[in-house]
C-alpha positions in Angstrom: 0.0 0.0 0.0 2.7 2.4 1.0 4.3 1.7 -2.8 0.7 2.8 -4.1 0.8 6.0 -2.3 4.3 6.9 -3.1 3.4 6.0 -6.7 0.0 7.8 -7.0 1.8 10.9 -5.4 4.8 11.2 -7.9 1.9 11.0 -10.3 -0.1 14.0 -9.3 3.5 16.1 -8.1 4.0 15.2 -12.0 0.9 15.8 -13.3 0.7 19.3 -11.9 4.3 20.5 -12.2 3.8 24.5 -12.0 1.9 23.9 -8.8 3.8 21.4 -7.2 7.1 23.9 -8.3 5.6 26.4 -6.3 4.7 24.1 -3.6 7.8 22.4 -3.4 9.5 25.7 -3.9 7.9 27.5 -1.4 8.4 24.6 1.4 12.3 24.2 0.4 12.8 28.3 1.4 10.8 27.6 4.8 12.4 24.5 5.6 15.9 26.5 4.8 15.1 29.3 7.0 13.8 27.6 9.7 17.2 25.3 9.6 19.4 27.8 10.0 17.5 29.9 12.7 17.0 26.7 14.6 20.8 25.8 14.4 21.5 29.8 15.6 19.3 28.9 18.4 20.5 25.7 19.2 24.3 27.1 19.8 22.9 30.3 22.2 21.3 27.7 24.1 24.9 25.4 23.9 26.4 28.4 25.6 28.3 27.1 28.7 26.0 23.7 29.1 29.6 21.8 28.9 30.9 21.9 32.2 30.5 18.3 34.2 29.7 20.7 37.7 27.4 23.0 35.3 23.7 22.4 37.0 25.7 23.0 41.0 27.8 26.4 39.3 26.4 29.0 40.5 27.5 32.9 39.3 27.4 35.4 42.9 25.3 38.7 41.8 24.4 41.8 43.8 21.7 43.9 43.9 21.9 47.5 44.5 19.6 50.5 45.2 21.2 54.2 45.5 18.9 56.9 46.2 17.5 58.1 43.2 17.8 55.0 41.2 15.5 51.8 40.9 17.4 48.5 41.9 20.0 47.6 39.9 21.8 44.3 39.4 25.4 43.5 38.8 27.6 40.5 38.5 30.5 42.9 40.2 31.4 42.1 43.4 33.7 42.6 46.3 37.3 40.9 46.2 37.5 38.9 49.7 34.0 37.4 48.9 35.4 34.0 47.2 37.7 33.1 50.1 35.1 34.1 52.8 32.3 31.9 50.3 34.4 28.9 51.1 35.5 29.2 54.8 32.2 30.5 56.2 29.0 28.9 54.2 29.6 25.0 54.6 27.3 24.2 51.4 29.9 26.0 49.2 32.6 23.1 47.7 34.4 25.7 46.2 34.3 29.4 45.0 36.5 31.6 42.9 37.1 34.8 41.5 38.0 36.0 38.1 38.9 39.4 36.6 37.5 41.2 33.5 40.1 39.7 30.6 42.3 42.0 29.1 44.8 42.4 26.4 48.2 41.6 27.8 51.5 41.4 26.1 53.0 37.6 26.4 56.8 36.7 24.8 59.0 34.2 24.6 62.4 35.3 23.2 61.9 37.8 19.8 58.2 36.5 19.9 55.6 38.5 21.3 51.6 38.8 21.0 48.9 40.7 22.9 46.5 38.1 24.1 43.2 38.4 26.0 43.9 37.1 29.7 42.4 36.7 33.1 43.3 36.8 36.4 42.2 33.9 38.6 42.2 32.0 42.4 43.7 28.1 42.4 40.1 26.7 42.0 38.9 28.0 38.5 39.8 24.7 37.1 38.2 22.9 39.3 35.2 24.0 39.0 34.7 24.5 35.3 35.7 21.9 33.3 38.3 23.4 30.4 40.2 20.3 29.3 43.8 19.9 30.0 46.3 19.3 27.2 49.4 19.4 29.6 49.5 19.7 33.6 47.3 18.8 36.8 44.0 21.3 36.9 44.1 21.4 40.7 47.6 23.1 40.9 47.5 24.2 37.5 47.6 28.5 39.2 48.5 27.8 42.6 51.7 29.4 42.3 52.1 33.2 42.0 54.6 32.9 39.3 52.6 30.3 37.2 50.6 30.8 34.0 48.1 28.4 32.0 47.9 29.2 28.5 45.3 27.9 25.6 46.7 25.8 23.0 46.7 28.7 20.4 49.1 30.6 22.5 51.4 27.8 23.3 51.7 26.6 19.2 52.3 31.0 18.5 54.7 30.9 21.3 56.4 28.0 21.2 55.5 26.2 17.9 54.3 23.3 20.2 51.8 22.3 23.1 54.3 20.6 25.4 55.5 23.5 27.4 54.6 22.9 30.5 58.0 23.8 32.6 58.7 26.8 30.0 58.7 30.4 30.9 56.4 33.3 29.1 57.1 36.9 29.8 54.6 38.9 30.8 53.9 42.7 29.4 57.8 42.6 29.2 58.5 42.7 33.0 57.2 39.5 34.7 58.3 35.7 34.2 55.7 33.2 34.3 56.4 29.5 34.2 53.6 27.6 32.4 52.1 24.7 34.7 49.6 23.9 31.8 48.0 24.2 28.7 44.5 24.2 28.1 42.7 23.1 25.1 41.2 26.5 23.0 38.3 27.4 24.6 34.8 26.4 22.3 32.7 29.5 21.1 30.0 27.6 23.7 32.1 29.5 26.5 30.8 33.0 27.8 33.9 32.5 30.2 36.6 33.8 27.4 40.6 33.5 27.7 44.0 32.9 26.4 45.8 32.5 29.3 44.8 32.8 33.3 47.2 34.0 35.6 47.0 33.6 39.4 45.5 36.5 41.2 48.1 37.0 43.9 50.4 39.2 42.0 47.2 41.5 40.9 45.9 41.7 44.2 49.1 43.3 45.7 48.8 45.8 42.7 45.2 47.2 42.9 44.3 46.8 46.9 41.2 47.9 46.4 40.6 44.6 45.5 41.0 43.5 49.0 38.0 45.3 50.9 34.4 44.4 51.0 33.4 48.2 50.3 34.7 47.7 46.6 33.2 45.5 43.7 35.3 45.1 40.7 35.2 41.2 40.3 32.7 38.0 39.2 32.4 35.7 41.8 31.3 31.5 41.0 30.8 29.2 43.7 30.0 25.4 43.4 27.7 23.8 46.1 27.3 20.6 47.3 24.9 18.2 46.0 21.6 19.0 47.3 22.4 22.2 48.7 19.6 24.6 49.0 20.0 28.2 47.1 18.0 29.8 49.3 19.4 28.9 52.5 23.4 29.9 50.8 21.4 33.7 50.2 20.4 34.1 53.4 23.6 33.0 55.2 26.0 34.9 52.3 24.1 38.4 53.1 24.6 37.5 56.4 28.3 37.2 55.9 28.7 40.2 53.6 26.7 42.3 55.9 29.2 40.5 59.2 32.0 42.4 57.1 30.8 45.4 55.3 28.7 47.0 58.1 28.0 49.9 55.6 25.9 47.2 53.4 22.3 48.1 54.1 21.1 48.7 50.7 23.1 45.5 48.6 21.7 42.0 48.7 23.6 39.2 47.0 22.2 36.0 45.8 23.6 33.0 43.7 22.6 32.4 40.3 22.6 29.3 37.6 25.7 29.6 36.2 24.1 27.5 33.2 21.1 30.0 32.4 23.4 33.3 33.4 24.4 33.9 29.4 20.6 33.5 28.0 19.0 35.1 31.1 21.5 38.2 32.2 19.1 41.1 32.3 17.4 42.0 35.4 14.5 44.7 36.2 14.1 45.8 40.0 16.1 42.8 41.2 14.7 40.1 39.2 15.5 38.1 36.2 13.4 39.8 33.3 14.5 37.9 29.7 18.2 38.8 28.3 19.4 36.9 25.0 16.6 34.7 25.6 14.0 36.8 24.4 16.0 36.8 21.2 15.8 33.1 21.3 12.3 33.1 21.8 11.6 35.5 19.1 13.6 33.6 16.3 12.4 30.2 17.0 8.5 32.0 16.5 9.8 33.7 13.5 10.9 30.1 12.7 7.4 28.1 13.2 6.1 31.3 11.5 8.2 30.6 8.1 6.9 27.0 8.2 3.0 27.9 8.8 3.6 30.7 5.5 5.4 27.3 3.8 2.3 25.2 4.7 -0.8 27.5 4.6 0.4 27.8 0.6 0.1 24.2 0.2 -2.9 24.3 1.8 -4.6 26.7 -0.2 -3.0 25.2 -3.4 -4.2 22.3 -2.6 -8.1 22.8 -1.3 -7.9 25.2 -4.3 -7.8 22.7 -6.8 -9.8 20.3 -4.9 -12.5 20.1 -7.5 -9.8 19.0 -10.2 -9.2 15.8 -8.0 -13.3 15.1 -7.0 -13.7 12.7 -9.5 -10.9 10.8 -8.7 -12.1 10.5 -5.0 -15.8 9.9 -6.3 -14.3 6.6 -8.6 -12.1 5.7 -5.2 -14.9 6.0 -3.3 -17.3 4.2 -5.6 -14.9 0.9 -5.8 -14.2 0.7 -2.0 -11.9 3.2 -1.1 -12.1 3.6 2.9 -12.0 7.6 3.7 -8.6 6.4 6.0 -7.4 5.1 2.5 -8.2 8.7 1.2 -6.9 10.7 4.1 -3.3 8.0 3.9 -3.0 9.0 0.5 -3.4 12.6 0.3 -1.5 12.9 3.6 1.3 10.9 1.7 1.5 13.3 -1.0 2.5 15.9 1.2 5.0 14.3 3.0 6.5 13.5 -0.4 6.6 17.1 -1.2 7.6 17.5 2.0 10.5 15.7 1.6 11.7 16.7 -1.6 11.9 19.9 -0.3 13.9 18.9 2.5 16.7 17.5 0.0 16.8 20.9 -1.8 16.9 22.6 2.1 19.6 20.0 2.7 21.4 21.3 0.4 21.0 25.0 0.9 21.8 25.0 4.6 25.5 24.2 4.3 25.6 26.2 1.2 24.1 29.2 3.2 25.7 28.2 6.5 29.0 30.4 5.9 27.0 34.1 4.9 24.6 33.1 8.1 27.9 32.8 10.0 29.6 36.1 9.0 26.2 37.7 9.4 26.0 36.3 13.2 29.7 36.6 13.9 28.9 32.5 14.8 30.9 29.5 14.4 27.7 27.2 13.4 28.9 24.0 12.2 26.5 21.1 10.9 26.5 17.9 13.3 26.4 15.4 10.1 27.5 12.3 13.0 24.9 13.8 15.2 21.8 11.5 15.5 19.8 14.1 16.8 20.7 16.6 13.8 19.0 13.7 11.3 16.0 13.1 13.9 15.4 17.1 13.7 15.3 17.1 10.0 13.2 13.9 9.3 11.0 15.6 11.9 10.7 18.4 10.1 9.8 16.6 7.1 7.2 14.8 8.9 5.8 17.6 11.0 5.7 19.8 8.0 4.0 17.4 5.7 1.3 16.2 8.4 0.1 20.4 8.9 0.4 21.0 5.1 -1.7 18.2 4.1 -4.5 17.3 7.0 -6.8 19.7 6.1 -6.5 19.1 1.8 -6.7 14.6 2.9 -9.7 15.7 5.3 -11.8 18.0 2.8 -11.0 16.0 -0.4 -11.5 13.0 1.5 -14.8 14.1 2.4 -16.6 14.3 -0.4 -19.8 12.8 -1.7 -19.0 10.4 -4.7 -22.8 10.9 -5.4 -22.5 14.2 -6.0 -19.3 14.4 -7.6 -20.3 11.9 -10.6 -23.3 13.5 -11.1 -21.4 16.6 -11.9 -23.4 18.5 -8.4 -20.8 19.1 -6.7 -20.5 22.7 -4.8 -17.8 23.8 -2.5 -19.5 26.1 0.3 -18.7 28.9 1.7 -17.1 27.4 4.6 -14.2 25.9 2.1 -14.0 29.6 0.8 -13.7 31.4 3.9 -11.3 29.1 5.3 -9.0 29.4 1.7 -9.4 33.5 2.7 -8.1 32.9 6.3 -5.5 31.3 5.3 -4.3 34.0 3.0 -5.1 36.5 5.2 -3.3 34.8 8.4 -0.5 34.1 6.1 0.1 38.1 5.4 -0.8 39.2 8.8 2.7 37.1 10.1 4.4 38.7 6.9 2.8 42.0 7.7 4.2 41.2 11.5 7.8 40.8 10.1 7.9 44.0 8.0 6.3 46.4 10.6 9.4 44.6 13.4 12.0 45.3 10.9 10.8 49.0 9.9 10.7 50.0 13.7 13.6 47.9 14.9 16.1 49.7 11.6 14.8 52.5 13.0 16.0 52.2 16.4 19.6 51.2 15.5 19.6 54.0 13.1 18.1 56.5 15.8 21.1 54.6 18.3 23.7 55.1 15.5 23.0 58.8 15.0 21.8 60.2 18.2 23.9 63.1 18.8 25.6 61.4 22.7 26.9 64.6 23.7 30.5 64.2 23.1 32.0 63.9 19.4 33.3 60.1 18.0 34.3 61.0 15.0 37.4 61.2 14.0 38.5 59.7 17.7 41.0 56.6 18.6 41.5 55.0 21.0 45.0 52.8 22.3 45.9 51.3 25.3 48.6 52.8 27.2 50.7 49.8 28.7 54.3 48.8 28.7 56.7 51.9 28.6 53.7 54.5 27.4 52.2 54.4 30.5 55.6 55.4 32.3 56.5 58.3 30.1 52.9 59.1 28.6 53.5 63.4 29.6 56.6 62.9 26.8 54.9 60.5 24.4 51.7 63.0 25.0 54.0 66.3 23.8 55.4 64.2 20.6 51.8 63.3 19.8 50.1 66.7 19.8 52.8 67.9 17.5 52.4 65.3 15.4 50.8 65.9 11.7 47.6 64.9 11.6 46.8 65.2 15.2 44.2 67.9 16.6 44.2 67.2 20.7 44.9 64.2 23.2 44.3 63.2 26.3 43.8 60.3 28.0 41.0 58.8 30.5 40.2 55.1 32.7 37.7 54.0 30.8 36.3 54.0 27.1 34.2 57.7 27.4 31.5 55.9 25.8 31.2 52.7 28.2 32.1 53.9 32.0 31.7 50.6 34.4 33.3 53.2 37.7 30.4 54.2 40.2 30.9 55.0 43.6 28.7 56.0 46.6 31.8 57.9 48.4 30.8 61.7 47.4 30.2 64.3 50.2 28.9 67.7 49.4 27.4 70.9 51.3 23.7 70.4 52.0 23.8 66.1 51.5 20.8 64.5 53.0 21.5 62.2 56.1 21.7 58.5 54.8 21.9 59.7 51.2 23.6 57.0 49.3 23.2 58.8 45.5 26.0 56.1 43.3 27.9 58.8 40.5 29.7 57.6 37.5 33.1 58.8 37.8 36.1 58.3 35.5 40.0 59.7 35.4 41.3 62.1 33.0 44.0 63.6 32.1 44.4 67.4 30.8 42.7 68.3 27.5 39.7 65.5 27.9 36.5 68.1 27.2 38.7 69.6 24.1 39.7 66.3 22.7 36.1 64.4 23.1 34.6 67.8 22.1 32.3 67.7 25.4 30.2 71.1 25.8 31.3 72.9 28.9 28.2 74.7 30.6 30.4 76.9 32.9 33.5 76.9 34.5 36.7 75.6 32.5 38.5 72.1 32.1 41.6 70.6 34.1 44.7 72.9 33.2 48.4 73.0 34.2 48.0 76.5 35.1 46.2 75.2 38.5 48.3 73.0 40.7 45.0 72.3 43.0 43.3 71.1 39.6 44.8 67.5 41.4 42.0 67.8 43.6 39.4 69.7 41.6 36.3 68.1 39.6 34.1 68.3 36.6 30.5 67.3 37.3 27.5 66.9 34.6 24.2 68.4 34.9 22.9 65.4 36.2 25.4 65.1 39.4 24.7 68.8 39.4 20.7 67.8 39.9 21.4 65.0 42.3 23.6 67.3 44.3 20.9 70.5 44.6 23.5 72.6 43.3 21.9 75.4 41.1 25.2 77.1 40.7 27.6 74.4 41.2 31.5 75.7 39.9 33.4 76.8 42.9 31.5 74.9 45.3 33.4 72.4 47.3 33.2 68.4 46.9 35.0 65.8 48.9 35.6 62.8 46.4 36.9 59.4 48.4 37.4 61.6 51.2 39.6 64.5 48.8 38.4 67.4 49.2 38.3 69.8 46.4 36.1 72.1 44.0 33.6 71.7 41.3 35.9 73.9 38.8 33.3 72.8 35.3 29.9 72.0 35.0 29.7 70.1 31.6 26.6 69.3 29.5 24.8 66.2 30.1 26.5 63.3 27.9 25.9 59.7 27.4 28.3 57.6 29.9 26.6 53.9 28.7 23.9 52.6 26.5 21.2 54.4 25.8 19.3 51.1 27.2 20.2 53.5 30.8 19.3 57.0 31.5 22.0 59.5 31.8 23.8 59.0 35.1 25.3 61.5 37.3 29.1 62.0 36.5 32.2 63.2 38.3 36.0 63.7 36.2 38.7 63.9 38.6 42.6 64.7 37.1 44.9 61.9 37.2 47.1 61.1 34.5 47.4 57.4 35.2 45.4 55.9 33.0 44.5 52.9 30.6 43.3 54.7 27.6 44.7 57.0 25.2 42.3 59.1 23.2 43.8 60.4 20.4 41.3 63.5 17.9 42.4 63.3 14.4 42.2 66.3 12.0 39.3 65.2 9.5 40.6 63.4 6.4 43.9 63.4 8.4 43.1 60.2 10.0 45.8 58.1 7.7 48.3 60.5 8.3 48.0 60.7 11.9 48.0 56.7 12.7 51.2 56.8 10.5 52.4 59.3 13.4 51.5 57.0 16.5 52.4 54.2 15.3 56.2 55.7 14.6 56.4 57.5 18.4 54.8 54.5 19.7 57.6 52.0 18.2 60.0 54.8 19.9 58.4 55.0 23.1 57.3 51.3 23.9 59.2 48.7 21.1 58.1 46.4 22.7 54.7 46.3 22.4 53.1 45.5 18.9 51.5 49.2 17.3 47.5 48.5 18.1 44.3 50.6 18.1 40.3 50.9 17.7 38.5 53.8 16.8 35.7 55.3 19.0 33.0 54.5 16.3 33.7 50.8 16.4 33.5 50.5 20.1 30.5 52.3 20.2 29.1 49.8 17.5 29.9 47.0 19.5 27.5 48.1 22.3 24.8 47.5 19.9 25.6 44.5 18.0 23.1 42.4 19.4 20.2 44.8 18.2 21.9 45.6 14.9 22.2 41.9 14.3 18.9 41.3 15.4 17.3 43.9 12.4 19.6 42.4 9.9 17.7 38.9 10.8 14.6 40.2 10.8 14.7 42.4 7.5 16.4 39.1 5.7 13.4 36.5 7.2 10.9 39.6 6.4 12.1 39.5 3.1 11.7 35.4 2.5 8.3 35.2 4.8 6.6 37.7 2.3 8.3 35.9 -1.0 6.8 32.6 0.4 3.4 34.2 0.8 3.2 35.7 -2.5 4.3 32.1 -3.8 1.1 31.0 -2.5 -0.5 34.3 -3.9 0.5 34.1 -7.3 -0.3 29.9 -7.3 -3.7 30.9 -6.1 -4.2 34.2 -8.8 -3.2 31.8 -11.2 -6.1 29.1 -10.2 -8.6 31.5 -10.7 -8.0 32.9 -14.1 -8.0 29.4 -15.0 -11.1 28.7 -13.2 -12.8 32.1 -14.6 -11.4 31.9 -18.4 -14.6 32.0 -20.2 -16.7 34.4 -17.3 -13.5 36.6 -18.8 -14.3 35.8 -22.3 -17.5 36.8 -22.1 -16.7 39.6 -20.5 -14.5 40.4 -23.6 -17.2 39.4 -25.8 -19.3 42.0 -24.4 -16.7 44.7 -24.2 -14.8 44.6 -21.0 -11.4 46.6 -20.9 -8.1 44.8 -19.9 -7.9 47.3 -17.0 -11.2 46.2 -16.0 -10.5 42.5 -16.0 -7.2 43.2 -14.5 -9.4 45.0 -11.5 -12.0 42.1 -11.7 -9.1 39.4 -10.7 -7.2 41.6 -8.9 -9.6 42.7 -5.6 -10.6 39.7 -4.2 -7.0 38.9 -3.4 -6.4 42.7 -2.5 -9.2 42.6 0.3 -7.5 39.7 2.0 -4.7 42.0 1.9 -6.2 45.2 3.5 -7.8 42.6 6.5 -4.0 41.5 7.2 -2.8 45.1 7.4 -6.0 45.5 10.4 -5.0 42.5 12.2 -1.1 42.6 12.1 -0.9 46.1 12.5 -2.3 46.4 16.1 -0.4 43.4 17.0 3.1 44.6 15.4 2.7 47.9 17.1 2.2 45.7 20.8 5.0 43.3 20.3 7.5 46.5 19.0 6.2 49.0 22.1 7.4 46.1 24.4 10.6 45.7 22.6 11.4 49.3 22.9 10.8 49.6 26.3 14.0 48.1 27.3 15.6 51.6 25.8 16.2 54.9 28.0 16.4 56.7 24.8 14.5 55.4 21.9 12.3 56.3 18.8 8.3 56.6 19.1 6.4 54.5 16.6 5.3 56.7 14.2 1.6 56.1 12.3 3.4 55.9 8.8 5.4 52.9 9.4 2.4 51.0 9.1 0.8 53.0 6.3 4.4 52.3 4.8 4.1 48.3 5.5 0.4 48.0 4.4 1.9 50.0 1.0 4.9 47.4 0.5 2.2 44.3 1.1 -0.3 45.7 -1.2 2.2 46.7 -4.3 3.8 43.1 -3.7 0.6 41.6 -3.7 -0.7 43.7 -6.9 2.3 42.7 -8.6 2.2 38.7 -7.7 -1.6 38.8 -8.8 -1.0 41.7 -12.1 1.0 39.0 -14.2 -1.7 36.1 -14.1 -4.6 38.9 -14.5 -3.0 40.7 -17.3 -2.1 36.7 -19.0 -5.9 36.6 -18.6 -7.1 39.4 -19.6 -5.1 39.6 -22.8 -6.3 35.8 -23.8 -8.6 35.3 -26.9 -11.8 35.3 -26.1 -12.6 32.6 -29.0 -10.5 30.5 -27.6 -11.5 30.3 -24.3 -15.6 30.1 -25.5 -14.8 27.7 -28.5 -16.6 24.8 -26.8 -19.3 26.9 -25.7 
């Protein structure tokens, strides 16, 4: 029996080749699409699911309320707390802390290379599983001169992965022997390095890591089996609070390591969505291509259903069962099904390199993977079952009576269902458009919002090795430089400030006030080289020796403060005392996801960044000049930069990624939908050929045909824009939400989507109307 139906199916598919192309066609895109959105999704939710320890990993995180602010949550947190996690709450195993990475400068002999590093306690390797190549994991940074480095670094380094025993310089001043090798870390790891480095030697060098009153570091802890979270909150807070008596307004809790990547943004202290909501949104956008995929086979399908009647009638008549009927017609769409799947099959790994580049992925097919080849038959299955249940059940239940006797009439049920179809098939088209109109919008509105400070023509390079030590000299070479208008130098990237403090004392402060300020370092010439509007007052300058102790504040430290007039009034900064000698315009510190915070500069020349402003059309010119001082001043450090622009892109690459997805699958879901459109526009004129030749006959115009044809399809059209629109504008006002600063959505967006569906739509349906309209009339009534 199955033979039969395989046989009678490759008949029809054959029989009926423009509509099964279409079909086939149509389910081969949707199938594609929904393959390589499932495969993106299937590697975010990979993301750090590797570790043996993963489901008792926990990540420490704090929440935080300042006056003035709502609570905010941070993975930041004080430097003892690992070693305190350990010694004072019995369900912890074992707990460690791990710096920020950062580019450092590793070389053995004439070989050197910046690589991005960490510092770590003993127990990292413990607790996370990162395969040895080389060495023990449990004593693999025990040591204050040891080093573990990746595989990568030890084959640029060393030309080989054997090194354990071997020494690495590090940022030309320290000697590290290496007591293992690790393999490369997989792109599954949000937990990124090259090398690790114990965190002894960092410690002694910034001892503000050592009191509670500072956060600056990620904490993990691993508990024992069966431990319960809640119980480790309650007794950590008691800890922290046992040592920071200051801590009335922080509580820390432990979260799952394993969901910390998909789930990492938090509103008011509690987990609120993060990449997940992504996720979510393209495995929808996913089922969404499919429906499109299968509502057109549907349609096609029930379309035509009065072409296959008298075959069911003569089935019927000799003893077909109506489970025979349903088997068979069900059969032929999992045939097409899965002839579209081999053309899918083959367009996913052709495809697979452009969706990579375009996700800044690794995505790699698991061909040895059983579950890869359970997914895709699946798929077939899944996709063939929804296309083709409603055509088996209608065809299937038809009167043979009434078909042989020629009395057959579809009702208006059959009709109305073709039209929702159509109609819910643009509405999740229409859905797609109106998303990727708003959300280009937004990055576009991100990309160009004026931030208060100037980018362009702005880079950036890290000051380390022998800069840092004689930046005033390197400093006067560069400003005389060609090419170069100003620079300075600052703490942080302008554009990305992670400093805040709570230690700011001012004339006037309310009792109990604990207002948190953005604060960064400068160093002279920072408002003249990021172009920063100065409201009153003036910047640091040489001419004022007490400008060590003096501050710039923004309008909005200017608010918090109460301070109408605020240059010249005093400010005591981590217990400096000094003046407010500028008052500069408000300026975006961070995203524009956060409102502007309130921000204090403070003078102090030794810092991480140098910012470097460019003449414009200079810029050549003047990266020819520091990369000459800088081989003078620092040899040994390879010549490196970024430019403000990129770093500020990289802030929003998830959104900007996310409206390149969404205009691409906007794009297929409405070229699948007009498949089905032009396969249905297509059925009619063949159904209405002599209504249109009598028409002719009787002296209808081609226009008027064309208009005939045309607005039944059109109305099905308009009814999408109704429905989608409201929706769209719902899902979009959430989306937007999660921005400080963002665009409204405007009325013509819509009127602009319900435009682009309508002309596509007019133009699927015009080329079948027109073909009919321009037929000869004799033709078409010669057997009437």
């Amino acid at each position: 029996m199955f033979r039969n139906y395989v046989k009678i199916a490759w008949r029809n598919i054959a029989k009926s080749k423009t509509f099964s192309f279409i079909n086939v066609l149509g389910l081969a895109l949707g199938m594609t699409s929904s393959l390589l959105i499932l495969l993106w999704v299937q590697d975010e939710r990979s993301i750090d699911q590797f570790h043996a320890n993963g489901p008792r990993i926990y990540q420490v995180m704090e929440n935080q309320q300042w006056t003035g602010n709502d609570i905010s949550t941070t993975p930041s947190t004080p430097g003892p707390l690992a070693l305190a996690l350990t010694a004072e709450v019995p369900e912890v195993e074992k707990s460690v802390k791990i710096t920020w990475q950062e580019e450092q400068l590793l070389s053995v002999g004439d070989k050197a290379y910046k690589e991005k590093g960490r510092y770590a306690s003993p127990d990292l390797f413990q607790i996370f599983s990162f395969p040895f190549v080389q060495g023990n994991p449990k004593t693999a940074i025990v040591g204050p001169s040891s080093i573990v480095i990746s595989e990568k670094v030890a084959l640029k380094l060393f030309g080989r992965t054997d090194v354990v025993g071997r020494t690495v310089r590090v940022n030309n001043k320290d000697d590290h022997q290496v007591t293992g090798v690790v393999k490369d870390i997989p792109e599954t790891s949000s937990l990124k390095f090259d090398f690790v480095l114990p965190e002894t030697p960092y410690e002694k060098e910034n001892e503000w890591l050592t009191k509670w009153e500072n956060n600056g570091i990620r904490t993990f802890a691993l508990l024992h089996q069966n431990a319960d979270v809640n119980v480790v909150n309650a007794k950590i807070l008691n800890m922290v609070r046992k040592h920071d008596k200051n801590v009335t307004t922080i509580t820390t809790f432990m979260f799952p390591y394993e969901e910390a990547y998909l789930h990492s943004k938090f509103t008011n202290g509690k987990p609120d969505g993060g990449r997940i909501e992504y996720v979510r949104l393209f495995t929808i956008v996913a089922i969404f291509l499919l429906i499109i995929a299968c509502i057109n086979f549907m349609n096609l399908a029930t379309a035509r259903s009065a072409k296959r009647a008298k075959e069911v009638g003569i089935r019927k008549v000799v003893g077909a069962e109506r489970s025979y009927l349903v088997g068979q017609f069900v059969g032929e769409a999992v045939l097409m099904s899965l002839l579209s799947l081999l053309i899918a099959m083959i367009l996913v790994p052709l495809l697979l390199p452009v969706f990579n580049t375009l996700t800044e992925k690794h995505i790699s097919i698991q061909y040895t993977n059983p579950f890869y080849w359970l997914t895709l038959l699946g798929l077939a299955l899944i996709t063939g079952l929804v296309s083709g249940s409603y055509p088996a059940l209608f065809l299937s239940s038809l009167q043979p009576v009434r078909v042989l006797k020629g009395t057959l009439r579809f009702n208006a049920g059959a009709v109305l269902f073709r039209q929702g179809l159509v109609v819910f098939q643009f509405s999740l088209s229409l859905l797609l458009i109106i998303g990727t109109l708003i959300a280009g919008r937004q990055v576009d509105y991100i990309r160009t919002k004026n931030l208060g400070l100037d980018r362009e023509n702005v880079v950036y390079m890290t000051l380390e090795g022998d800069l840092s030590k004689r930046f005033d000299s390197f400093r006067e070479e560069l400003v005389q430089a060609p090419g170069i208008q100003s620079v300075s130098s600052s703490g942080n990237d302008p554009m990305e400030i992670g400093s805040s403090t709570i230690g700011v004392e001012w004339k006037g402060k309310p009792e109990g006030d604990k207002t948190l300020f953005t604060n960064m370092a400068v160093s002279y010439d920072f408002i003249k080289t990021m172009k920063i509007r100065l409201l009153a007052g003036r910047d640091f300058s040489k001419t004022f020796v007490t400008d060590s102790t003096n501050y710039l504040v923004n309008e909005e430290a200017a608010r918090r403060m109460g301070m109408k007039n605020p240059v010249g009034q005093d400010l005591k900064f981590w217990s400096k005392s000094g003046k407010i000698i500028g008052l500069m315009k408000n300026f975006h510190v961070n995203s524009l996801r956060v409102a502007i915070e309130p921000l204090i500069i403070r003078l102090d020349s030794t810092n991480y960044t140098l910012l470097v402003r460019t003449h414009p059309g200079q810029t050549e010119q003047a990266l020819k000049s520091m990369e000459r001082l800088a081989k003078q001043f620092n040899p040994a450090y390879p010549f490196d930069y970024r430019f403000a622009d990129e770093s500020f892109r990289e802030q929003y690459k998830s959104e900007t990624l996310i409206g390149k997805l969404a205009n691409y699958f906007a794009i297929i879901a409405i070229f699948i939908a007009c498949l089905g459109l032009f396969g249905l526009a297509m059925f009619t004129a063949e159904q209405r050929t002599k209504e249109i030749g009598v028409r002719k006959v009787l002296g209808a115009s081609v226009t008027s045909i064309v208009a005939l044809l045309s607005k039944d399809f059109l109305k099905l059209v308009l009814i999408s824009i109704f429905i989608a629109s409201p929706l769209a504008w719902y899902a979009m006002h959430q989306w937007l939400a999660d921005f400080a600063y963002r665009i409204d959505i405007e009325w013509w967006v819509f009127v602009l989507a319900g435009l682009l569906a309508v002309g596509i739509a007019q133009l699927t349906v015009s080329f079948q109307s027109i073909k009919a309209a321009l037929m000869n009339p004799v033709k078409s009534l010669r057997s009437e």
